[in-house]
FIKOLZA-1660 file (N, C-alpha, C; in steps of 0.1 Angstrom, whole numbers, plus 5000, padded with zeros to 4 digits):
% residues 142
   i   px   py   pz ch aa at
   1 5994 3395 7935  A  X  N
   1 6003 3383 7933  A  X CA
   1 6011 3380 7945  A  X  C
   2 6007 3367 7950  A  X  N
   2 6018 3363 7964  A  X CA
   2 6031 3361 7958  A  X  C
   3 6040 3364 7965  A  X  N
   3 6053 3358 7964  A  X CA
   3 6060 3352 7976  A  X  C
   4 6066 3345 7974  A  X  N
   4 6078 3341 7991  A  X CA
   4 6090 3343 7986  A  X  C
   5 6095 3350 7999  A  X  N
   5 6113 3353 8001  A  X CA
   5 6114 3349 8010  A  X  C
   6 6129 3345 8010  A  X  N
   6 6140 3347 8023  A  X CA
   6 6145 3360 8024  A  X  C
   7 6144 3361 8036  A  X  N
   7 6153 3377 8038  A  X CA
   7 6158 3374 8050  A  X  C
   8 6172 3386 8053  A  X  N
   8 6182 3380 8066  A  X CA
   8 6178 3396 8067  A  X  C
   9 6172 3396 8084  A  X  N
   9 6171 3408 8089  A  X CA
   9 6183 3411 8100  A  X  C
  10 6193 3422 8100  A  X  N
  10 6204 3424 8110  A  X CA
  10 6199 3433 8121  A  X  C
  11 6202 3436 8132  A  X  N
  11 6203 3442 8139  A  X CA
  11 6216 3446 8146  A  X  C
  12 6223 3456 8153  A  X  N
  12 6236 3463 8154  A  X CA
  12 6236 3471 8167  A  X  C
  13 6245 3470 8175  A  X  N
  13 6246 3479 8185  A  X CA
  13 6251 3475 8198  A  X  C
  14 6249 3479 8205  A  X  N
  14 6253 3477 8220  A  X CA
  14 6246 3479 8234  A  X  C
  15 6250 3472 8242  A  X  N
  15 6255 3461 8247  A  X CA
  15 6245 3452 8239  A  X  C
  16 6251 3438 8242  A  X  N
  16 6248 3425 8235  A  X CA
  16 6236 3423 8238  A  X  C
  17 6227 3424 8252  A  X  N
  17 6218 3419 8254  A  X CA
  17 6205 3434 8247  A  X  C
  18 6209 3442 8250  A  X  N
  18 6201 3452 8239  A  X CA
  18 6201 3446 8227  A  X  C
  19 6211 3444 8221  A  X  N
  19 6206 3438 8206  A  X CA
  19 6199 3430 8209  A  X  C
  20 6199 3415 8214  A  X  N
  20 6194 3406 8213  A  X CA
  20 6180 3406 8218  A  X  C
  21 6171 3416 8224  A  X  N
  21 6160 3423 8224  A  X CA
  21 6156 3431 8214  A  X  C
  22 6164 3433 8212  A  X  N
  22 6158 3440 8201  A  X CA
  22 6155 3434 8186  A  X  C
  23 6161 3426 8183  A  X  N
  23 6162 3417 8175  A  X CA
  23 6150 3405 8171  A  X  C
  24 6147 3402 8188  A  X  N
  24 6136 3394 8195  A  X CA
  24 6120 3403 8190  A  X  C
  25 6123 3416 8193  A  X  N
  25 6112 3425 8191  A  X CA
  25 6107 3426 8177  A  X  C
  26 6117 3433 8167  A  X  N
  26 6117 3428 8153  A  X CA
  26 6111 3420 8147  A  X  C
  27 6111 3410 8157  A  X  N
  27 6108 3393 8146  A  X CA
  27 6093 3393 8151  A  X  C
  28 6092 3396 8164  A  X  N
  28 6078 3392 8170  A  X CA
  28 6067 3405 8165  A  X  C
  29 6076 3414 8160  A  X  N
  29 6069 3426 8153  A  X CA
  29 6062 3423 8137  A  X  C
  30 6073 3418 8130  A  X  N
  30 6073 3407 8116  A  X CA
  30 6057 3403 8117  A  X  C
  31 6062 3391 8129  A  X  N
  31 6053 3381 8127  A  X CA
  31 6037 3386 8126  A  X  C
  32 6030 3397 8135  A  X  N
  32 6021 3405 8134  A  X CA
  32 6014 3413 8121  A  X  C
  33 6026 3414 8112  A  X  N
  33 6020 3421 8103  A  X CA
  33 6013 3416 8091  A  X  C
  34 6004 3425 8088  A  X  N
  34 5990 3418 8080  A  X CA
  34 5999 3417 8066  A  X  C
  35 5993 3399 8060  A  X  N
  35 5994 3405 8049  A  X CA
  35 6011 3392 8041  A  X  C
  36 6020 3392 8055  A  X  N
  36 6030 3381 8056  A  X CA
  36 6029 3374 8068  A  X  C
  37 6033 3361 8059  A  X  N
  37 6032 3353 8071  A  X CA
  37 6049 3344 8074  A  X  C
  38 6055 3344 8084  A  X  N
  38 6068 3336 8081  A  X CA
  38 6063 3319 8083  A  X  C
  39 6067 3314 8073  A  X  N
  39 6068 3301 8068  A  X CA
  39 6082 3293 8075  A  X  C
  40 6094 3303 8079  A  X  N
  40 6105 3296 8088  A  X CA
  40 6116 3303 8091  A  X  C
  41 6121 3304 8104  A  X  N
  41 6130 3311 8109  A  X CA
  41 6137 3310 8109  A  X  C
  42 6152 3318 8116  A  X  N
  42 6162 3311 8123  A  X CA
  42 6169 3324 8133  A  X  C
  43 6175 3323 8144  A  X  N
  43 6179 3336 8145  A  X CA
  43 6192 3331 8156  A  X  C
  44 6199 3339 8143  A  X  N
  44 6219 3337 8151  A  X CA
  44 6224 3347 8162  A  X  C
  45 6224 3342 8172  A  X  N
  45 6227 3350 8186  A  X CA
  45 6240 3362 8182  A  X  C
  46 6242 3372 8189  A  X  N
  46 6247 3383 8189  A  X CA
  46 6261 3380 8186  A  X  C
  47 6271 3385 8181  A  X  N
  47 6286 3381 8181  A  X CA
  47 6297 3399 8185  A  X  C
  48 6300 3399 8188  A  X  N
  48 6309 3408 8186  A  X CA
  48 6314 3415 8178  A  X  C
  49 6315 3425 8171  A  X  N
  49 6314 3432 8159  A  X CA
  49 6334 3433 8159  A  X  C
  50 6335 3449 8165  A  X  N
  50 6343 3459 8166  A  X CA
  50 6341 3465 8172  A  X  C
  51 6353 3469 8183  A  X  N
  51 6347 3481 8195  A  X CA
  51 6335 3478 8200  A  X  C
  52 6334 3470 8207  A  X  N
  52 6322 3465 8215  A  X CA
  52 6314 3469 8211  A  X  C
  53 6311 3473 8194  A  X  N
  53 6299 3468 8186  A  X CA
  53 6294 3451 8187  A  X  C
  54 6281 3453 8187  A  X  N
  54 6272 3436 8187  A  X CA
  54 6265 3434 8173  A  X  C
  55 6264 3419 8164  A  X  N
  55 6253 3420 8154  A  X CA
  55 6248 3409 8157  A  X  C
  56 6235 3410 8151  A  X  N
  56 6229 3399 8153  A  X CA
  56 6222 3392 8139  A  X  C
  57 6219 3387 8137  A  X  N
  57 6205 3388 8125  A  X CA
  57 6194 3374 8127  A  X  C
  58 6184 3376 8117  A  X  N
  58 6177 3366 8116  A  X CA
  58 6171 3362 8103  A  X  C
  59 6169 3350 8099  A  X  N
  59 6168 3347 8083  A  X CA
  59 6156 3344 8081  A  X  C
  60 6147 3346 8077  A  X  N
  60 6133 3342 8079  A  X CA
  60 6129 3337 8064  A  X  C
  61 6119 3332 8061  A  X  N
  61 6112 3326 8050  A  X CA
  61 6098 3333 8051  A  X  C
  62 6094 3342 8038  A  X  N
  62 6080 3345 8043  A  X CA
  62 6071 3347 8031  A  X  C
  63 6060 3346 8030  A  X  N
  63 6050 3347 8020  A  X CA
  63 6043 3357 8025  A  X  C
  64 6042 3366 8017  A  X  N
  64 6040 3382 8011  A  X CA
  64 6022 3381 8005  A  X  C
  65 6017 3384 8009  A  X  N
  65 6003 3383 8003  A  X CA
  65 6003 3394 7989  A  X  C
  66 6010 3403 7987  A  X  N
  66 6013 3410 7974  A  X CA
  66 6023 3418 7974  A  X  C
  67 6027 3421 7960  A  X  N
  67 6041 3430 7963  A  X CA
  67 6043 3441 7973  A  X  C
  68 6031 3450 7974  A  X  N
  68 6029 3458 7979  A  X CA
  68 6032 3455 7990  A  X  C
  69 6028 3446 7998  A  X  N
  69 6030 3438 8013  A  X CA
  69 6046 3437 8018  A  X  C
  70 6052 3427 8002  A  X  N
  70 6068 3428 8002  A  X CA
  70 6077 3437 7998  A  X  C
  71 6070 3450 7996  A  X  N
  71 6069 3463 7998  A  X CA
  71 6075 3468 8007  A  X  C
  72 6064 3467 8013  A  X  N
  72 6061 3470 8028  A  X CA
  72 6074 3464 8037  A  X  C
  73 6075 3455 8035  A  X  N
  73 6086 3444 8047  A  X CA
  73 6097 3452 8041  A  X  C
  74 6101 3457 8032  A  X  N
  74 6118 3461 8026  A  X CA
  74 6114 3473 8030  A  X  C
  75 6109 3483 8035  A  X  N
  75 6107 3496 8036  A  X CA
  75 6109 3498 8052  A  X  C
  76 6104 3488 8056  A  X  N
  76 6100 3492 8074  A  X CA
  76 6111 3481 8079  A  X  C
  77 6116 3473 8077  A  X  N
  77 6123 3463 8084  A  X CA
  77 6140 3460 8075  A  X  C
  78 6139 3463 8066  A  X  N
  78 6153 3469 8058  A  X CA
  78 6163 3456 8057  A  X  C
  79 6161 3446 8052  A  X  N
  79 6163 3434 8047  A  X CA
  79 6178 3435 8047  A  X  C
  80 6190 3428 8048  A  X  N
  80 6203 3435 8043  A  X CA
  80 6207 3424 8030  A  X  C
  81 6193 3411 8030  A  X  N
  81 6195 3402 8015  A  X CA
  81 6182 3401 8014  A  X  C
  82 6175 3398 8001  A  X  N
  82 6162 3391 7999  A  X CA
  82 6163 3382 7987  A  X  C
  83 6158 3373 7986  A  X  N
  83 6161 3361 7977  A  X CA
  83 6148 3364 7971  A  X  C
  84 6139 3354 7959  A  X  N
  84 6127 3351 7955  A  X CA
  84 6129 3342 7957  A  X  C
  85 6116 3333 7963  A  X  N
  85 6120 3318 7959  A  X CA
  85 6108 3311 7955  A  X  C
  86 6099 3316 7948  A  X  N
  86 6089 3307 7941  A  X CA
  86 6087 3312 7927  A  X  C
  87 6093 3317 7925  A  X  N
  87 6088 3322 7909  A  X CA
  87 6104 3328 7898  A  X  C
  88 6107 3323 7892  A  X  N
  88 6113 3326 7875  A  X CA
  88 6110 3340 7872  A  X  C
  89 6103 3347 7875  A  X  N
  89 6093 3360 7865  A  X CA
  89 6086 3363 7876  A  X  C
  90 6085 3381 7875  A  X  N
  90 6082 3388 7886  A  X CA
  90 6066 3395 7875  A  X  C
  91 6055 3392 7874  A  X  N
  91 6042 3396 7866  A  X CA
  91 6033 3409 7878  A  X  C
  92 6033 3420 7873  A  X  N
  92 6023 3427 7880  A  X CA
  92 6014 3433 7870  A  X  C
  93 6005 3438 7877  A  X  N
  93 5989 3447 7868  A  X CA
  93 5997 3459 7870  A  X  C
  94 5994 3471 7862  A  X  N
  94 6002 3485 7858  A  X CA
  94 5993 3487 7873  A  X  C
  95 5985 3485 7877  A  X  N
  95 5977 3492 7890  A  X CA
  95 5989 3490 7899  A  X  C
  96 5991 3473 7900  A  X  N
  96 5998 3470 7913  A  X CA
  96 6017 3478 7918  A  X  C
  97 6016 3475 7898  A  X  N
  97 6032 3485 7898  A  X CA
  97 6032 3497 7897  A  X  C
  98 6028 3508 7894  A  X  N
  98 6019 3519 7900  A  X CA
  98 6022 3522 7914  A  X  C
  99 6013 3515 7925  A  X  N
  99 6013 3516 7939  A  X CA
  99 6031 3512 7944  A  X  C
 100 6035 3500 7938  A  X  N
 100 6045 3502 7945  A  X CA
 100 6055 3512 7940  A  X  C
 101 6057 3516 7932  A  X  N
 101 6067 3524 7932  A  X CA
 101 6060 3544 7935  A  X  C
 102 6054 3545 7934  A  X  N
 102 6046 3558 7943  A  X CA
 102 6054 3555 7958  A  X  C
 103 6048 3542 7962  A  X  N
 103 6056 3540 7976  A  X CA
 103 6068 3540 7979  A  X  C
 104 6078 3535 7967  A  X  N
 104 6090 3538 7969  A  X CA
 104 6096 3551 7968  A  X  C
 105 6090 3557 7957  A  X  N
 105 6092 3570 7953  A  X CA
 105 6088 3582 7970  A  X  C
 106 6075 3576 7975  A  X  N
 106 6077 3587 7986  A  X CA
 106 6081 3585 7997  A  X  C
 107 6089 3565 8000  A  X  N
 107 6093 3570 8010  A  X CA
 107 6112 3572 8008  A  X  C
 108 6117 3573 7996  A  X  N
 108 6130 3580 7991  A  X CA
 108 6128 3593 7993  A  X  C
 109 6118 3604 7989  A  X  N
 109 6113 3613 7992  A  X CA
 109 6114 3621 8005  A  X  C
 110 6102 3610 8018  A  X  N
 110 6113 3611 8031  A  X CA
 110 6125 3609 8036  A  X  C
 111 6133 3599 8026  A  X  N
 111 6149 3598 8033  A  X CA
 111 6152 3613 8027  A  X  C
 112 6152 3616 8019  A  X  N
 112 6165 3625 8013  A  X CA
 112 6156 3639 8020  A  X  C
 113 6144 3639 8025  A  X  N
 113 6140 3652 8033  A  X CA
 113 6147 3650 8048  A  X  C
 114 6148 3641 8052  A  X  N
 114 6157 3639 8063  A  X CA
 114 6172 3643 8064  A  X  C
 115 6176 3636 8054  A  X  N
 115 6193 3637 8051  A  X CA
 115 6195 3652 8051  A  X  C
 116 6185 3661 8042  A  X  N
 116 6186 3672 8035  A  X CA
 116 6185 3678 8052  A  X  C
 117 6172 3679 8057  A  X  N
 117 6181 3681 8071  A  X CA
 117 6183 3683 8085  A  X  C
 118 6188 3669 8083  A  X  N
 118 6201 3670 8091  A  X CA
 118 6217 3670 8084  A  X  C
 119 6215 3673 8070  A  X  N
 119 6229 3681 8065  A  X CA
 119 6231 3693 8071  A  X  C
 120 6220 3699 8072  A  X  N
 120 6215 3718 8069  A  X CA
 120 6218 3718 8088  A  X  C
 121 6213 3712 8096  A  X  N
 121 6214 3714 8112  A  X CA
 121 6229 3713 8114  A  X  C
 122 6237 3701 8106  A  X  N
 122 6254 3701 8110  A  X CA
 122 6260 3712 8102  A  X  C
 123 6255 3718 8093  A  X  N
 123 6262 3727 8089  A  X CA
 123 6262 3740 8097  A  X  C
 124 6250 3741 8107  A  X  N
 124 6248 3754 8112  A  X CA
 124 6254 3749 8128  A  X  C
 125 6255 3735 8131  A  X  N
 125 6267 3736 8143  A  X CA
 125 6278 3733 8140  A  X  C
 126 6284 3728 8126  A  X  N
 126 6298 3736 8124  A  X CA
 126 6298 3748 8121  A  X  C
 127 6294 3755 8117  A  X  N
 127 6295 3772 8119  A  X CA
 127 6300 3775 8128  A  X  C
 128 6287 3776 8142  A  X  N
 128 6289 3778 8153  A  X CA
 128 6301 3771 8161  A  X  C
 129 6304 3759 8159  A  X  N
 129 6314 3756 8162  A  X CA
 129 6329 3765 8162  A  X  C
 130 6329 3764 8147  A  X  N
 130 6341 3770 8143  A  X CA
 130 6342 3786 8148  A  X  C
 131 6329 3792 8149  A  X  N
 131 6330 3808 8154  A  X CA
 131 6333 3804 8167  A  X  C
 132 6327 3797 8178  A  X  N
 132 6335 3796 8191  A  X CA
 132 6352 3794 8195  A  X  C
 133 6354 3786 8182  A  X  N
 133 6370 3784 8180  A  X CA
 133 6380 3793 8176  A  X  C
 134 6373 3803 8170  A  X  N
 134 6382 3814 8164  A  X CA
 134 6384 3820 8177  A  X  C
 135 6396 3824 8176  A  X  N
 135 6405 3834 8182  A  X CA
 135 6397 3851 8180  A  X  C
 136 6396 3852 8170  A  X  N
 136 6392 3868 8163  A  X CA
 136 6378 3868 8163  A  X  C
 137 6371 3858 8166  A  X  N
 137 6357 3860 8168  A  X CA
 137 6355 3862 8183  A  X  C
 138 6362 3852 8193  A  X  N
 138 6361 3853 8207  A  X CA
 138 6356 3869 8213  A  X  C
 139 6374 3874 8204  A  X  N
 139 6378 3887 8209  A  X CA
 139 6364 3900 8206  A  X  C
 140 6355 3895 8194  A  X  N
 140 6346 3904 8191  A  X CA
 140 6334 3898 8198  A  X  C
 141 6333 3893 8203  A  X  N
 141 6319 3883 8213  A  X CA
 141 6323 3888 8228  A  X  C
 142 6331 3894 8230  A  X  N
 142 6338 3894 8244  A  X CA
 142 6332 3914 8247  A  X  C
% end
């Protein structure tokens, strides 16, 4: 089932002209991928955040050759809005909803194997940390 969104894609960081490459990259990355096509763009130059933070974004219009496709675009390119804008009622085959949520399911799977660790790595350099800080550890390392 095709569908078309709008989605506002952000990009964040510093210096200004890195974002605004990167941002450029993003979109010309988009445009390549099988499957969506953008139907209309826009893209709002960089502004100044905070502390010489930069953001940028870009609002696109695109038709998704299947959910799975617009899927794909929310997984890899990380939308910070998505609208629907052709359809009332979201209809899939148990097949098609099936695949996408397997896909959501494993790539939640790899975030929280990530998170999990790099929890477990900060907790073993605050350890270390804090043993270098002690006073009463120094004296037994010495």
């Amino acid at each position: 089932m095709a569908v078309s969104v709008r989605a506002i894609v952000e990009v964040m960081g510093f210096p200004k002209e890195h974002v605004d490459e990167t941002l450029l990259k993003v979109l010309e990355n988009l445009k390549k991928e099988e499957g969506l096509k953008i139907t209309k763009e826009e893209i709002v130059p960089a502004e100044v955040m905070k502390e010489q933070m930069f953001s940028s974004f870009f609002i696109v219009e695109l038709s998704c050759a299947s959910m799975q496709r617009l899927h794909h675009f929310c997984f890899f390119y990380l939308p910070s809005s998505l609208e629907l804008l052709d359809q009332n009622e979201v209809m899939m085959s148990a097949n098609e909803f099936t695949s996408v949520m397997n896909d959501l399911l494993a790539a939640l799977h790899q975030y929280n194997m990530t998170v999990s660790n790099l929890h477990a790595e900060s907790e073993v350099l605050r350890m270390k940390l804090a043993k270098h800080e002690d006073p009463e550890q120094k004296k037994k390392d010495m």
